[in-house]
VEXDREN-2710 file (C-alpha; in Angstrom, 1 decimal):
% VEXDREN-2710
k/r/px/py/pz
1/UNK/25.7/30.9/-11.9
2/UNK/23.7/30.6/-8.6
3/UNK/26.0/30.6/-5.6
4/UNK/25.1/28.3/-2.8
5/UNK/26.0/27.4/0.5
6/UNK/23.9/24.9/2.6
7/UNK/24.7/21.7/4.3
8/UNK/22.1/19.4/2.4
9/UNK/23.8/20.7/-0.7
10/UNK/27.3/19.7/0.8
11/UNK/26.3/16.5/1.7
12/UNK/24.9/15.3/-1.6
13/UNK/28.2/16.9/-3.0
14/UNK/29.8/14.5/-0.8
15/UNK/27.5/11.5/-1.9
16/UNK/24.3/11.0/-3.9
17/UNK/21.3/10.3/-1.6
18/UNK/20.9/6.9/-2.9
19/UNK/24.2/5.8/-1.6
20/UNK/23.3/5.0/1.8
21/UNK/21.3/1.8/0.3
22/UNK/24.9/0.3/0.4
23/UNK/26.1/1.7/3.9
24/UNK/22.6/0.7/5.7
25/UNK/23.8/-2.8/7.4
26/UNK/27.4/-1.4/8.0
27/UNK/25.8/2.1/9.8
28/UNK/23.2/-0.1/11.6
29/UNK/26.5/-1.9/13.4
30/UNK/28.7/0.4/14.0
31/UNK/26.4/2.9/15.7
32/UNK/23.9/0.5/16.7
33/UNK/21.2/3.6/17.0
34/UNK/21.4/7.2/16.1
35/UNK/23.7/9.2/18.8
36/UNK/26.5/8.9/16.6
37/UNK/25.3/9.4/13.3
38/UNK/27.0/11.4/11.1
39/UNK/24.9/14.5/9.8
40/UNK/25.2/13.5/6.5
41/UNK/24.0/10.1/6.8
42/UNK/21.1/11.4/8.8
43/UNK/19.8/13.3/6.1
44/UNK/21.2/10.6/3.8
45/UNK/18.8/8.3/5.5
46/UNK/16.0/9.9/3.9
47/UNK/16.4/9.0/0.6
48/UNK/15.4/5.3/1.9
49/UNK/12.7/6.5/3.7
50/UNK/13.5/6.5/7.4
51/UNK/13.5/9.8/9.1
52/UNK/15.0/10.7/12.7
53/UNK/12.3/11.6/15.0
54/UNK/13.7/14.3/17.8
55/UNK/10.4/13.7/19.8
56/UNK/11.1/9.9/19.9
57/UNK/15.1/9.7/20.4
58/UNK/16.8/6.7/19.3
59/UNK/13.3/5.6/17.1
60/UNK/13.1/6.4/13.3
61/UNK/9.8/6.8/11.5
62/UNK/9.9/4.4/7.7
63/UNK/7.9/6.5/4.9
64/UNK/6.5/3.6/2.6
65/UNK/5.8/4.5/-0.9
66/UNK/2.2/3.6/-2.0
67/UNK/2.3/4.3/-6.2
68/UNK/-1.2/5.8/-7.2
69/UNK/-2.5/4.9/-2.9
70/UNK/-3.1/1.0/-4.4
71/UNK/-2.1/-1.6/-1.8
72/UNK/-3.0/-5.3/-1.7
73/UNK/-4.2/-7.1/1.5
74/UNK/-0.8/-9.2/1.7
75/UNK/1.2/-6.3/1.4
76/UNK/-0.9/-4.3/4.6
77/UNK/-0.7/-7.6/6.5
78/UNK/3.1/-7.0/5.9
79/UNK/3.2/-3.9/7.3
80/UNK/1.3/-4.6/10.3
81/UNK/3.5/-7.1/11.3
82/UNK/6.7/-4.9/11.2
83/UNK/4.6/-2.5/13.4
84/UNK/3.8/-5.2/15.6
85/UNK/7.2/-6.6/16.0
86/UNK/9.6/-3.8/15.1
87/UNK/7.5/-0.7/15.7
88/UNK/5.7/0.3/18.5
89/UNK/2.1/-0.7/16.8
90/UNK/0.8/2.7/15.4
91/UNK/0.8/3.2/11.7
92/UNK/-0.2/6.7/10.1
93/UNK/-1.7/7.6/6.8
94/UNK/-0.6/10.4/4.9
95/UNK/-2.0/13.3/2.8
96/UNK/0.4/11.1/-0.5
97/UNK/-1.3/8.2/-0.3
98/UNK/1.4/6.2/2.2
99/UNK/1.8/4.6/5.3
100/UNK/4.1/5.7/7.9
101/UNK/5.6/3.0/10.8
102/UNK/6.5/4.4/14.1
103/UNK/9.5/3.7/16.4
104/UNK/11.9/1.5/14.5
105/UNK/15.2/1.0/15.5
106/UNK/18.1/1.5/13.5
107/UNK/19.1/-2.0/13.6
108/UNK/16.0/-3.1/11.9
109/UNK/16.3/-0.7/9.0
110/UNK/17.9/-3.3/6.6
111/UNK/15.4/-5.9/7.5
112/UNK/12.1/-4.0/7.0
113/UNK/14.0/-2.9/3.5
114/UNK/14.1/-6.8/2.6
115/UNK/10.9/-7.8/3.6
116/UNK/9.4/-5.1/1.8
117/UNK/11.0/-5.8/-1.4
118/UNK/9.2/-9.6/-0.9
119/UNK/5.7/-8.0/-1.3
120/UNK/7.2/-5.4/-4.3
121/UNK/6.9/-2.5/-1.6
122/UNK/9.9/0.4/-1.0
123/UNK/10.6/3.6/1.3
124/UNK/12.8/4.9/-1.6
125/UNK/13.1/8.3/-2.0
126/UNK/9.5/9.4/0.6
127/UNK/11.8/11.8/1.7
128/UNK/13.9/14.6/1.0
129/UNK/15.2/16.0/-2.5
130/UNK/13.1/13.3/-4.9
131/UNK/10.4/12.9/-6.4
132/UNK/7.8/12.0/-4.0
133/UNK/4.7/9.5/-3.8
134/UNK/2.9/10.2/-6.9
135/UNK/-0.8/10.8/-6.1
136/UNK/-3.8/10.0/-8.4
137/UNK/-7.4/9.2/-7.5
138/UNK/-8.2/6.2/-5.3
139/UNK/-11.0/4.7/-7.7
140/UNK/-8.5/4.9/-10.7
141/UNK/-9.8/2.4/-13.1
142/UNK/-13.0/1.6/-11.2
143/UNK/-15.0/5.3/-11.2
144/UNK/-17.3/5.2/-13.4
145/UNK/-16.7/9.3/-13.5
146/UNK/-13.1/8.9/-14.3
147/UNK/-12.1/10.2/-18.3
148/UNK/-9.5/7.3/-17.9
149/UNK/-7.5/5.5/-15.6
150/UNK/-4.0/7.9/-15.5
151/UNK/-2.6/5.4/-12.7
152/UNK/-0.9/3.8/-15.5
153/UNK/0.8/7.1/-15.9
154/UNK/1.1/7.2/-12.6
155/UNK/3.2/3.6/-12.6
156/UNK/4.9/4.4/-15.7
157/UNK/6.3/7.4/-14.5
158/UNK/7.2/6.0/-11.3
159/UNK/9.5/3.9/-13.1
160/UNK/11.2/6.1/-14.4
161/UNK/12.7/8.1/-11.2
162/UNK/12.8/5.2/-8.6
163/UNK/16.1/4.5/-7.9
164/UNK/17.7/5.7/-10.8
165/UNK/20.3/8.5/-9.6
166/UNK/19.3/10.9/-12.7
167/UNK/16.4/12.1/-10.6
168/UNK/17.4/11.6/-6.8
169/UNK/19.2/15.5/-6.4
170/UNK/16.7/17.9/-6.9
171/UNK/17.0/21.0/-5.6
172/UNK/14.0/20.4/-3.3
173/UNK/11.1/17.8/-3.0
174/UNK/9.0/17.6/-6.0
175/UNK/5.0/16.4/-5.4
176/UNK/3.1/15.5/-8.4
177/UNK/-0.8/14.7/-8.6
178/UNK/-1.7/12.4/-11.8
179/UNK/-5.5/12.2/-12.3
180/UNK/-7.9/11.1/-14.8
181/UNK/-11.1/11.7/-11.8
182/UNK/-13.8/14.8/-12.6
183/UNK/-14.4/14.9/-9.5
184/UNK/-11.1/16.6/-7.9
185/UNK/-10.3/14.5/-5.6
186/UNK/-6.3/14.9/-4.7
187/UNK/-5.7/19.0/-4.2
188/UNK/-3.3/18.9/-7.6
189/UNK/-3.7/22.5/-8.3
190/UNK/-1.0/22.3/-4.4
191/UNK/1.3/19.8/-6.3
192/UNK/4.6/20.8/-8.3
193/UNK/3.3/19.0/-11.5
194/UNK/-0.4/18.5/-12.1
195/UNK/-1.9/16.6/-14.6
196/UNK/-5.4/16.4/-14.5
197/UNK/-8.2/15.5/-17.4
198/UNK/-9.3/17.5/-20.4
199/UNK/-10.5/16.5/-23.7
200/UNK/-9.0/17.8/-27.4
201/UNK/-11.7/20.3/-28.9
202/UNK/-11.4/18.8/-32.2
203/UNK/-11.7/15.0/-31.4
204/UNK/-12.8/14.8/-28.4
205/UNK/-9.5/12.8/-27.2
206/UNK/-8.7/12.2/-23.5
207/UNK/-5.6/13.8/-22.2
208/UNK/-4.0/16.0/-19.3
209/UNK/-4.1/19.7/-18.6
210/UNK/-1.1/20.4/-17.0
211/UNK/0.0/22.9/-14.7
212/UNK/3.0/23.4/-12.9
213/UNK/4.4/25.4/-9.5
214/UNK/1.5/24.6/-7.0
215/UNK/2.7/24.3/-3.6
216/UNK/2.4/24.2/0.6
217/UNK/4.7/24.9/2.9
218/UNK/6.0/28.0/4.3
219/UNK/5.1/31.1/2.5
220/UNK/1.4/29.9/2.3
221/UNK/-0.4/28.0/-0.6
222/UNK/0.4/28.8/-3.8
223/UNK/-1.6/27.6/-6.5
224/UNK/-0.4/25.9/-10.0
225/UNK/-0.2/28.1/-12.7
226/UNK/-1.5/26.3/-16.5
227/UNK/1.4/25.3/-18.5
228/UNK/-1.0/26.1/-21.3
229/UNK/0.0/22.5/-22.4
230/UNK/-2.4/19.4/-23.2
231/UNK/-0.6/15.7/-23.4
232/UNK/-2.2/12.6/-24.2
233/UNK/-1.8/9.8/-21.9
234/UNK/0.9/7.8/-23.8
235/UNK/3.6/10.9/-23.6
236/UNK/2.7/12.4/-20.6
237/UNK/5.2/10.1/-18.3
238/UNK/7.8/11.2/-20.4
239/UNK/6.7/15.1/-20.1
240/UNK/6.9/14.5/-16.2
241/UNK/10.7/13.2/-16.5
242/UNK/11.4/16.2/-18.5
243/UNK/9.5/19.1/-16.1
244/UNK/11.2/17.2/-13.2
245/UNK/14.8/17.3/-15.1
246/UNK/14.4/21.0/-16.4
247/UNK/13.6/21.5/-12.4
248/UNK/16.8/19.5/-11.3
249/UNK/19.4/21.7/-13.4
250/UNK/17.6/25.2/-13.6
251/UNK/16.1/25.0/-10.0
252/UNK/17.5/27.2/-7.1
253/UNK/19.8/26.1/-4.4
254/UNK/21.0/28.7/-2.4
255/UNK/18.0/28.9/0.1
256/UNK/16.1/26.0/1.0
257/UNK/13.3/28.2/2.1
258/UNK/13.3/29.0/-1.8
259/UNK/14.0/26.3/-3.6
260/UNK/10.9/24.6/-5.2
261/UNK/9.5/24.5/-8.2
262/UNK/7.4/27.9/-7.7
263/UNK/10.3/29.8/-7.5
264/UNK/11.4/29.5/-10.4
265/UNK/8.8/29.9/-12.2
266/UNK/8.5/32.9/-10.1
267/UNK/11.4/34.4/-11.7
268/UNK/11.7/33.2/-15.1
269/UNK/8.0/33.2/-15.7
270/UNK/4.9/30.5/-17.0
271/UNK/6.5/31.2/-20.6
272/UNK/9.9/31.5/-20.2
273/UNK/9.8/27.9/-18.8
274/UNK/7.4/26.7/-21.0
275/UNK/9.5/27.3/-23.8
276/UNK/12.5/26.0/-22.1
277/UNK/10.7/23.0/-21.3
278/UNK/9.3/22.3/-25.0
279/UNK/12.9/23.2/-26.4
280/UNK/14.1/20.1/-24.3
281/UNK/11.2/17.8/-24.9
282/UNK/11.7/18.1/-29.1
283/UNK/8.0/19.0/-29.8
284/UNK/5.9/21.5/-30.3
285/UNK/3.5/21.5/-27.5
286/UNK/-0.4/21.2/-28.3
287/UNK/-2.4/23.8/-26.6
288/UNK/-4.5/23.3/-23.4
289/UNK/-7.9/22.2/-24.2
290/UNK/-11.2/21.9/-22.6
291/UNK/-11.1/21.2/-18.7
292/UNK/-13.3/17.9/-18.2
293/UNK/-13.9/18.2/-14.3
294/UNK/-16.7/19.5/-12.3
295/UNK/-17.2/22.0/-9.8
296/UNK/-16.8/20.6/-6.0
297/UNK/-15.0/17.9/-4.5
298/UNK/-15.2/14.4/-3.3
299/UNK/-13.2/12.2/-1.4
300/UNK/-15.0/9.0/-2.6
301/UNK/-16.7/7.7/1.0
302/UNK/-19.7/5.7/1.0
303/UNK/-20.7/3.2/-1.0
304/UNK/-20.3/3.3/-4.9
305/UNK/-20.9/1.1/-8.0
306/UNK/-17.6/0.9/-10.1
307/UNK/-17.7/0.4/-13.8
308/UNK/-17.3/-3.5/-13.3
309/UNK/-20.7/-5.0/-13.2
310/UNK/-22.2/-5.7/-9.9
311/UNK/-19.2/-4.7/-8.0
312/UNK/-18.9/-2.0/-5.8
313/UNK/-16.3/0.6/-3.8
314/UNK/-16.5/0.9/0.4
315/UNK/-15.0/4.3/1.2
316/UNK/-14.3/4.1/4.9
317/UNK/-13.6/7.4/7.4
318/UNK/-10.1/6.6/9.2
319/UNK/-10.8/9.3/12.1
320/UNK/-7.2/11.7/12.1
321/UNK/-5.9/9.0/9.7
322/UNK/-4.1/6.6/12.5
323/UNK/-4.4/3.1/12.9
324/UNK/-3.2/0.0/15.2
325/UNK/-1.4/-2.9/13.9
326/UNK/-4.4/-4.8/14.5
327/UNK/-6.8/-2.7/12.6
328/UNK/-4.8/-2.5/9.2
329/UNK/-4.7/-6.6/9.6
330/UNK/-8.3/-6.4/9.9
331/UNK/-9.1/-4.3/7.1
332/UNK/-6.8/-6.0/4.9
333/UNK/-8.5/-9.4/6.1
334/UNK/-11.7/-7.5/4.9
335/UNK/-10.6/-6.7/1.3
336/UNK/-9.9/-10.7/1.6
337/UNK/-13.2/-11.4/2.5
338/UNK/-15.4/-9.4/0.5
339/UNK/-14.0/-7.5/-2.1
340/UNK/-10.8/-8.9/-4.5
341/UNK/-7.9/-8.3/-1.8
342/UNK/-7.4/-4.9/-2.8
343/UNK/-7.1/-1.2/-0.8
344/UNK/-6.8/2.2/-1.5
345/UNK/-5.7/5.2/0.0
346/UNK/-6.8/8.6/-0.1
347/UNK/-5.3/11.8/0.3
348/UNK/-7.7/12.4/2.8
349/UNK/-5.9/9.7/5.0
350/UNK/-8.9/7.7/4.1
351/UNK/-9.1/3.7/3.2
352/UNK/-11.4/2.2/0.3
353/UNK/-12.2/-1.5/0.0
354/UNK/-12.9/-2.1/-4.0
355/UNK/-14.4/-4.4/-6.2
356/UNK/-16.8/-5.4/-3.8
357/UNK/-19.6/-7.6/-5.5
358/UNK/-22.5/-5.9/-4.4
359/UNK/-24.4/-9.5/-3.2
360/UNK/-21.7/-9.1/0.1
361/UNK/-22.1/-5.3/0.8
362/UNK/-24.5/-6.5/3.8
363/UNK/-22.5/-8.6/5.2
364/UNK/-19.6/-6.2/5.0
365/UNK/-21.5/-3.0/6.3
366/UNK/-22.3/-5.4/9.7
367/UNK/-18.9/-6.3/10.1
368/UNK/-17.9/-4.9/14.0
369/UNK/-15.1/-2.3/12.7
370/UNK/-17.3/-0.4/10.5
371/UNK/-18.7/1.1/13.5
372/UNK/-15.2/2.5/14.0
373/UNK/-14.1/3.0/10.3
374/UNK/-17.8/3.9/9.4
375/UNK/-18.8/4.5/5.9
376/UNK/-20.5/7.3/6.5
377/UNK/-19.5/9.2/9.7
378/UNK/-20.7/12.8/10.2
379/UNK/-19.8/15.4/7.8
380/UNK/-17.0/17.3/10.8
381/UNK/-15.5/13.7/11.1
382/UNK/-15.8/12.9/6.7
383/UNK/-13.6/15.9/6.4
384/UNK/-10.9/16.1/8.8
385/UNK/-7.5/15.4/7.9
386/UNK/-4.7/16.1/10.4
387/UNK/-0.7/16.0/10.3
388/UNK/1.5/14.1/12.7
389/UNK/1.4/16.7/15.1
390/UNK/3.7/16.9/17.9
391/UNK/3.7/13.3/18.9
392/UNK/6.4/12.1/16.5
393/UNK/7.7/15.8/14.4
394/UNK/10.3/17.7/15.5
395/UNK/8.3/20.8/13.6
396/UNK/4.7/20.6/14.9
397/UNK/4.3/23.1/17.5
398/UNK/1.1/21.7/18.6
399/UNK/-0.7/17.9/19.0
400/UNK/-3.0/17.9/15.7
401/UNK/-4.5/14.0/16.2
402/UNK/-6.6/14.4/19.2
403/UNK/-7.1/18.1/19.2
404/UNK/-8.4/17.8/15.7
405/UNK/-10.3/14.4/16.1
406/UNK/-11.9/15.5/20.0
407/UNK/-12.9/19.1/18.3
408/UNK/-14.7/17.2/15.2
409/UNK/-16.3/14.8/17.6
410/UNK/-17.6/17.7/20.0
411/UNK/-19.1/19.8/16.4
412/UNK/-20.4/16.6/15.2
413/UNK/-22.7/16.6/18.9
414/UNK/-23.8/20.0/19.1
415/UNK/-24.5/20.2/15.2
416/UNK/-25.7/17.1/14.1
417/UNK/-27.4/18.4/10.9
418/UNK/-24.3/20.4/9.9
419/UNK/-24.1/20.2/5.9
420/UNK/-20.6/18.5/4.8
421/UNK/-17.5/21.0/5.9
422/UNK/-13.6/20.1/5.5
423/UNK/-11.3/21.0/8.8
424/UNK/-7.5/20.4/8.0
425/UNK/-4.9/20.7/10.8
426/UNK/-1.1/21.0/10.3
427/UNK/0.8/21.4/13.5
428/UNK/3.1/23.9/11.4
429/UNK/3.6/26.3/8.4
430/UNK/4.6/23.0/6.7
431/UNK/1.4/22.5/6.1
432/UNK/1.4/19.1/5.7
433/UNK/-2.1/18.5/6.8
434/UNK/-3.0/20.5/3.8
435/UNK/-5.1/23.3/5.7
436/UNK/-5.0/26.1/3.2
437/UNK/-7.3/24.0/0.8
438/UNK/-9.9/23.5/3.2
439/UNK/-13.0/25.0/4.2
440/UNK/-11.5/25.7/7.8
441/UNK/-7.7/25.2/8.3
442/UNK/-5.9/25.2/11.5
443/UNK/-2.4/26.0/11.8
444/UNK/-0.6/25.2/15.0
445/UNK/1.5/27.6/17.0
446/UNK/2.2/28.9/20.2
447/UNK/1.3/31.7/22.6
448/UNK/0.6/32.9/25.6
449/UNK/-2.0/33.1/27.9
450/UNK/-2.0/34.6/31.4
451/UNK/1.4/34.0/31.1
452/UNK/2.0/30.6/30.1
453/UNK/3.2/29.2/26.7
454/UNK/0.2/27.0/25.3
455/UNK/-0.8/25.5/22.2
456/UNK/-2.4/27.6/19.9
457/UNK/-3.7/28.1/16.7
458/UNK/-4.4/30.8/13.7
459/UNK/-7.6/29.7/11.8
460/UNK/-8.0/30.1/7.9
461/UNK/-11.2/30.0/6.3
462/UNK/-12.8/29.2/2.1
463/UNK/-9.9/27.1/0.5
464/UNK/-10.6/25.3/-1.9
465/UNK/-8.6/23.1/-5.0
466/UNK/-10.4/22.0/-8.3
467/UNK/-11.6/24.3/-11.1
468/UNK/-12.0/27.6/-9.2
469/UNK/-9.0/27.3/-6.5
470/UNK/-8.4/29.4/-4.1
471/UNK/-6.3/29.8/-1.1
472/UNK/-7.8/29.5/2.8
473/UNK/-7.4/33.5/3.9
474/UNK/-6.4/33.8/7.9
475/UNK/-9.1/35.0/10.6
476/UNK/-7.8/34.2/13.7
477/UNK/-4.6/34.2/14.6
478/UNK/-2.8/32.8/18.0
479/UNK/-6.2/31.4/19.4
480/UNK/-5.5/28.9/22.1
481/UNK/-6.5/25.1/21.7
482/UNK/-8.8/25.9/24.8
483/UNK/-11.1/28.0/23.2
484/UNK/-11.3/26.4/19.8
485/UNK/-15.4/25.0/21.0
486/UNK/-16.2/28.2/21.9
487/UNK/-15.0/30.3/18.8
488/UNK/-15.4/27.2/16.0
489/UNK/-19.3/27.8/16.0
490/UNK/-18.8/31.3/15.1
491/UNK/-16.2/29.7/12.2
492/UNK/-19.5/27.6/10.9
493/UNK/-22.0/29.6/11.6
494/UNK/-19.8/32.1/9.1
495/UNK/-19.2/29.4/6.6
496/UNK/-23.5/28.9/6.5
497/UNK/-22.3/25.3/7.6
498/UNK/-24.9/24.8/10.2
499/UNK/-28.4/24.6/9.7
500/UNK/-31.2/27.4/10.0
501/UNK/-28.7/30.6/10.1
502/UNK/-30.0/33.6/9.0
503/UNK/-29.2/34.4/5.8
504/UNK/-27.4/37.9/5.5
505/UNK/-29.5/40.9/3.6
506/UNK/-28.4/42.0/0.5
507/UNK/-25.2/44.4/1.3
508/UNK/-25.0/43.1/4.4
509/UNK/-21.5/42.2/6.0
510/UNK/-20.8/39.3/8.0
511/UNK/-18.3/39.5/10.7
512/UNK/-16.6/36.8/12.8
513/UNK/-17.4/37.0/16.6
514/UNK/-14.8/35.5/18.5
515/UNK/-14.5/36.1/22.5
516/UNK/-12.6/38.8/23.7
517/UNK/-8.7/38.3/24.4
518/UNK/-7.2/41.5/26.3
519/UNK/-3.4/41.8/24.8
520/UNK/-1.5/41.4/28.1
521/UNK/-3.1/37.9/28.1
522/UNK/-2.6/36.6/24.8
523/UNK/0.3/37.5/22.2
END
């Protein structure tokens, strides 16, 4: 039997996650804040949700669970009212699909839990040792290059784990992508479970591919390795509870720094765990069949015609992913207004307006805050996607938001013609912002220059997730923020991102210029 020793083990040994539901109003009074919470009940606290910020003492970030990234216009209208009045007016999109509010005080917790149980919204289990937001593609149901809609899936599964204590101690956080898109548009070959489309040889009959073990976080990116397993739509919920079950009693808890899903599989091996896994599901498992994505990715911006007659989707660029209070109201108040009061998120911290009938689409595209949330903004700003940087996590070692947003902005000016590139920042080996799966991926750090401690960066170049995956390999390492215009160029130039560079001869090697750093000033 694994031995194991750490204190977020000990404190769900003391009492499941979920508990704390029951001890919210009670905490709330008697420490009226967070200087004397217990430990326990700090990581406790999680499990609904609401996360202790160090860079913002005495304010907690909520985590709000957005099923498949579908959100109604009365339900963002919600939320931007608790920013307004109970948080400090930002709200932050996530890499999941989710919405994050800023700045709430203890003593509101309980409240924001109520009202978002009026409009069928929860923070349960966004954090810690669960089963996180399950992600599927934003156009679910409405692509017109979907194999089906797997939201259902998505939903059904959800069901399943929320709330129920079978599934809320896991030996670490389990992500899981659920698609029925060709077009690979949610990174699932990073995610702990994938299911993604394929169709049976024989029939022809829509189903999943799974694959299982994908990950980010410290140790780098590792990519999902096929389960060799293909499940039609109607059992592959249950197939999810099961990999996430076989995961709860064989995973390892010993080392948090080792204890998802990857490891494992690591050790016991892609068939020693399958065949666990098909002993406790009771069925033979049918073989993987035939992979119906494409090469490349999208991340469904612009305009698009759904499979509903005469209606369209609005994919609009949410530069670094942050909004005001005011801005979610308006772009709920334009799914009101144009489309069928509908939103979706993408894992690109992205928002889509759907079911837009096209007779409206002018009127929309000359509404003022398209100019702002364009629907088609320059390919450096179409494919950034930052982390929450320093401003609110007590693990970023560097800002990510305006670094990342100023440096896309400043590309985007000298480059204008630059063919579509993807620049992912996380502020630490985390790697929240996802930046191992894109084209260029900055990591944040720190180092030294003439002396001084500054924010830095190591650059990673030619990730990529879909049908060929691949993980971003490292360049640059400790290269401070400072001199990220001068040696990014070089970065596209390298990629062939910018227009009219010579091509390479046959044989040729290309080599990264980046300017010259004498040791004693930077290390």
């Amino acid at each position: 039997m694994e031995m194991w020793n750490n204190p977020i083990e000990t404190y769900k040994k003391e009492k499941d996650g979920l508990a704390i539901i029951q001890d919210i109003r009670e905490l709330a009074e008697r420490h009226d804040g967070w200087e004397t919470l217990d430990p326990g009940d700090r990581e406790r606290l999680k499990w609904i949700g609401t996360f202790f910020c160090k860079p913002t003492p005495g304010q907690f970030m909520m985590r709000i669970r957005i099923t498949n990234g579908q959100v109604s216009a009365a339900q963002l209208h919600l939320l931007a009212t608790l920013s307004r009045r109970l948080g400090n007016g930002i709200l932050d999109l996530t890499t999941r699909q989710q919405i994050e509010l800023r700045a709430v005080k203890m003593r509101d917790v309980s409240q924001i839990l109520e009202a978002l149980r009026g409009v069928n919204l929860t923070s349960l289990q966004t954090g810690m040792d669960n089963v996180r937001n399950i992600i599927c593609c934003p156009l679910a149901g409405l692509s017109s290059k979907e194999l089906f809609d797997a939201s259902l899936v998505g939903a059904e599964f959800t069901r399943m784990f929320l709330g129920n204590g079978v599934f809320s101690n896991l030996p670490r956080k389990f992500n899981v992508g659920i698609t029925g898109c060709t077009e690979n548009c949610i990174h699932a070959e990073t995610q702990d479970l994938a299911m993604t489309p394929a169709l049976r040889e024989t029939d022809g009959a829509p189903g999943f591919n799974v694959a299982v073990g994908g990950k980010m976080g410290s140790g780098g990116m590792k990519i999902a390795q096929s389960l060799d397993v293909f499940v039609e739509p109607r059992e592959a919920a249950r197939l999810a509870a099961q990999v996430v079950a076989l995961f709860r009693d064989e995973g390892f808890r010993a080392q948090r720094t080792r204890s998802r899903l990857f490891f494992l599989i690591e050790e016991w091996g892609i068939e020693r765990f399958r065949d666990v896994l098909q002993e406790r599901y009771g069925r033979v498992f049918e073989k993987a069949q035939r992979d119906a994505r494409f090469p490349g990715r999208t991340e469904h911006l612009g305009i698009h015609p759904q499979k509903q007659s005469g209606m369209v989707s609005v994919g609009l660029c949410v530069p670094a992913g942050r909004l005001s209070c005011d801005q979610v109201d308006e772009l709920a108040y334009l799914a009101e207004r144009y489309g069928s009061g509908h939103l979706r998120f993408t894992t690109d911290q992205n928002v889509i307006l759907v079911n837009v009938p096209e007779v409206r689409l002018s009127r929309l595209l000359s509404e003022p805050i398209l100019r702002h949330f364009s629907p088609n903004p320059h390919p450096f700003l179409r494919g950034l996607v930052t982390c929450t940087g320093t401003d609110y996590c007590k693990l970023a070692q560097i800002e990510t938001k305006d670094i990342g947003l100023r440096l896309a902005e400043e590309m985007a000016r000298r480059f204008p013609l630059a063919r579509p590139v993807t620049m992912h920042w996380s502020g630490c080996s985390a790697g929240c912002g996802n930046h191992q799966a894109a084209d260029i991926g900055f990591q944040g750090v720190k180092t030294q220059l003439n002396g001084e401690v500054t924010e830095a960066v190591s650059i990673f170049v030619g990730g990529r997730s879909g049908i060929d995956p691949k993980p971003g390999e490292r360049i640059v390492e400790l290269l401070p923020v400072s001199l990220l215009n001068d040696v990014v160029p070089s970065v596209l130039e390298n990629l062939d991102v910018l227009e009219k560079v010579r091509r390479p001869r046959i044989g040729e090697k290309r080599v990264l210029m980046v300017p010259a750093l004498s040791a004693p000033d930077l290390r």
